[in-house]
N, C-alpha and C positions, 0 to 999 in steps of 0.2 A: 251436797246436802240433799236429804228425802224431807220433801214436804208433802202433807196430807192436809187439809182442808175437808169438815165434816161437820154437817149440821144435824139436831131433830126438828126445824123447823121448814118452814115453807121456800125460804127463798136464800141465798145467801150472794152478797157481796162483798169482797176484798180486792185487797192492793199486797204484791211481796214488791217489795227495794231489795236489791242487792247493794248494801253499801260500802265503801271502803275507805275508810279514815269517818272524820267526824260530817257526816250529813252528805256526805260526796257519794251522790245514789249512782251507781253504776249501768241497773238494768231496773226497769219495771214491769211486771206483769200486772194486768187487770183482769180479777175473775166475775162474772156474773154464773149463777145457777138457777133456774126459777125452778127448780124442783131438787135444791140442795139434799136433802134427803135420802133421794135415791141417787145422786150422782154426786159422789165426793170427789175432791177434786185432786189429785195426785202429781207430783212432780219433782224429777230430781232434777238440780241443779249444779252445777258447776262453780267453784268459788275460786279462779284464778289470785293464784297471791299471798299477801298476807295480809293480816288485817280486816278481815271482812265482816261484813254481821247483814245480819237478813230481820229484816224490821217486815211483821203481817198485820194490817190494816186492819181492822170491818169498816167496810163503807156503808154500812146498813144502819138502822135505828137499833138502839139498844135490847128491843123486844123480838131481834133476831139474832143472837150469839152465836157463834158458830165454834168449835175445837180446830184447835193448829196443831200440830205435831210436828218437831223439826230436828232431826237428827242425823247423823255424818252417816253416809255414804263410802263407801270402799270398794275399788276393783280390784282384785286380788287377780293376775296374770302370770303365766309361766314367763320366764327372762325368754326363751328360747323363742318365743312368738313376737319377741322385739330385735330379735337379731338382724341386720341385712342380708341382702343376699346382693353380693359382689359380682359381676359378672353375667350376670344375665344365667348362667347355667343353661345356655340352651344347646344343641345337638349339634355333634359334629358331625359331618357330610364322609 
């Protein structure tokens, strides 16, 4: 998942859970900003499984809101970069 974190305010504080099943927090990040503003906060995440859900915080006072944005993520890969390679391939003498 892409998470963005973005304020017009002075400062910004938040929490993301990764959860899985009902309240069963997996991972937590803690963000602090003191200058949310010009430094939003970006991050993709990995969501092993099934069932998951991503619950975003504000740990701030009400008279500093900040915008979430949380939307799926995709690696689009050739099969051929996942192939093994058997045998080492290395030089005969």
């Amino acid at each position: 998942m892409q998470i963005l974190l973005k304020t017009d305010e002075r400062n910004m504080k938040a929490k993301i859970e990764l959860t899985q099943g009902p309240n069963e927090v997996k991972q937590i990040i803690e963000i602090y900003a003191s200058v949310g503003y010009k430094n939003p906060f970006y991050l993709v995440m990995q969501t092993p499984g099934a069932n998951n859900a991503i619950r975003v915080i504000n740990q701030n006072t009400v008279e500093f809101p900040f915008d979430a944005y949380v939307v799926p993520y995709e690696v689009v890969a050739s099969e051929a970069s996942f192939e093994p390679v058997v045998g080492g391939g290395g030089l005969k003498a």
